[in-house]
GUVO-698494 format. One record per residue (C-alpha): x, y, z. Coordinates in steps of 0.5 Angstrom, whole numbers, padded with zeros to 4 digits, always signed. Layout:
BEGIN
XYZ...
END
This chain:
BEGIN
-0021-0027-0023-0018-0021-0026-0014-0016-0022-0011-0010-0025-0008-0004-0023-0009+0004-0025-0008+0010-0023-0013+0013-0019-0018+0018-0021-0022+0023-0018-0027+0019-0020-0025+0013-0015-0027+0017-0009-0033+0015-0007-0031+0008-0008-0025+0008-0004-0030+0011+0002-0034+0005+0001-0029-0001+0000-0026+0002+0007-0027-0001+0014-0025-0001+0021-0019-0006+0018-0018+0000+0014-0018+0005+0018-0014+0002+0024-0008+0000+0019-0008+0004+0014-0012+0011+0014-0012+0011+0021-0018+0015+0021-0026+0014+0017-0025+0017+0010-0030+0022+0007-0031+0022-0001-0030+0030-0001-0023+0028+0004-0021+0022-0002-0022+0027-0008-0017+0033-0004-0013+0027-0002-0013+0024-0009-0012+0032-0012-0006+0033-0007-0003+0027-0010-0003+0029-0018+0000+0037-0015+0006+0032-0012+0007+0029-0018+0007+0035-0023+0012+0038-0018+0017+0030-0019+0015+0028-0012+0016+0020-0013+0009+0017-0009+0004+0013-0014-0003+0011-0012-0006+0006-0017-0014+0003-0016-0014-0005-0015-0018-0007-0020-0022-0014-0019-0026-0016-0025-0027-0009-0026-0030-0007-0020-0026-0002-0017-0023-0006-0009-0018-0002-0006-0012+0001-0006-0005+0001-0007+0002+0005-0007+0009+0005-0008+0013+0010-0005+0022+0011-0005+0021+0017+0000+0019+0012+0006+0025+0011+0010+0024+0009+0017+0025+0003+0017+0029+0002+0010+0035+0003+0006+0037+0006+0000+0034+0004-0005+0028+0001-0003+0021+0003-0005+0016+0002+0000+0008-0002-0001+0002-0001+0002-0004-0002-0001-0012-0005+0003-0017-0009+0000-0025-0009+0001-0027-0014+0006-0031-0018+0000-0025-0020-0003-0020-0021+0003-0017-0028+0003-0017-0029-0005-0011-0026-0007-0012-0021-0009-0008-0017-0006-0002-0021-0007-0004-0021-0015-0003-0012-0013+0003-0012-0010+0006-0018-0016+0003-0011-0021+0006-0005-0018+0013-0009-0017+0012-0011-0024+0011-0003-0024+0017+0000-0020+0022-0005-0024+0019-0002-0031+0020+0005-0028+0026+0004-0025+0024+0007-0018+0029+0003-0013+0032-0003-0013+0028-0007-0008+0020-0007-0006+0019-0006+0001+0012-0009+0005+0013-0007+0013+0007-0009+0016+0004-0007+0024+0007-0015+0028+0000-0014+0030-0003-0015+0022-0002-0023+0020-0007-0021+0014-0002-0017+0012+0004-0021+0013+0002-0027+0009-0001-0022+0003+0007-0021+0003+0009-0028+0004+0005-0030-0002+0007-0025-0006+0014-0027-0006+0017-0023-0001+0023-0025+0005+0022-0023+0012+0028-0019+0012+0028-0016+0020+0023-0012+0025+0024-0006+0027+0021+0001+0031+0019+0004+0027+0020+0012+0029+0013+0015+0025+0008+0011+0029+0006+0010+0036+0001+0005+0040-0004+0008+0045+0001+0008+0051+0006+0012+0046+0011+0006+0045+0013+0005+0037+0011+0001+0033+0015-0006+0031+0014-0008+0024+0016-0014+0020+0020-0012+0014+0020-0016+0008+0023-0014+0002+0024-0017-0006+0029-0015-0010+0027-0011-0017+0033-0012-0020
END
């Protein structure tokens, strides 16, 4: 099994779309993605890059096949202290389980140290999402504290409560 990470691409559009599903939505996008919403988004991402914003989205790359998304963000700060860079990332349903995940977010921690972006790696994870607590946990990262978080509310407006789990850079 070989896991890589690559930048997106516009052409990834169409194949996020698909690797996506109501585990996707209801954690990470909040809403079904359409090919021509993902190519803006990823058009948007390399405008915000040329003009130095931090946030880098790569492709999850398995055996060749292109299976989720990953990203890494020093803006995020609810919930996090200077310095930190924050993850994200979700993978098809036909590859849940196996590590791929883990062996992502292994890559763009190997990725943030090379560029020097911030001096711990951050996964905050919805208390309601274990999938995505044990794909931390496997990656080698420590629960550091749960918090309210101020940029998210569930459906009876009160805040979300995340896990925070971190992994030193240096």
């Amino acid at each position: 099994m070989q896991v890589s990470i690559e930048p997106l691409r516009l052409e990834d559009a169409r194949a996020i779309v698909e690797a996506e599903d109501e585990q996707t939505v209801r954690w990470l996008s909040e809403a079904k993605s359409t090919v021509e919403g993902t190519t803006e988004f990823i058009a948007q991402l390399a405008r915000d890059a040329e003009r130095g914003k931090p946030k880098r989205v790569f492709g999850i790359w398995l055996d060749g096949t292109f299976v989720g998304t990953i990203d890494f963000d020093p803006d995020v700060t609810d919930g996090l202290e200077p310095g930190d860079v924050n993850i994200a990332y979700g993978v098809a349903p036909s590859v849940r389980g196996r590590g791929v995940a883990a062996r992502a977010v292994e890559l763009i921690c190997a990725t943030i140290q090379e560029r020097a972006v911030g001096k711990r790696a951050v996964i905050r994870t919805d208390a309601r999402n274990a999938a995505s607590s044990r794909v931390a946990e496997k990656a080698g990262f420590v629960h550091l504290r749960d918090v309210h978080i101020t940029t998210e509310t569930l459906e009876d407006g009160s805040p979300v409560v995340m896990h925070v789990y971190g992994r030193d850079l240096t």
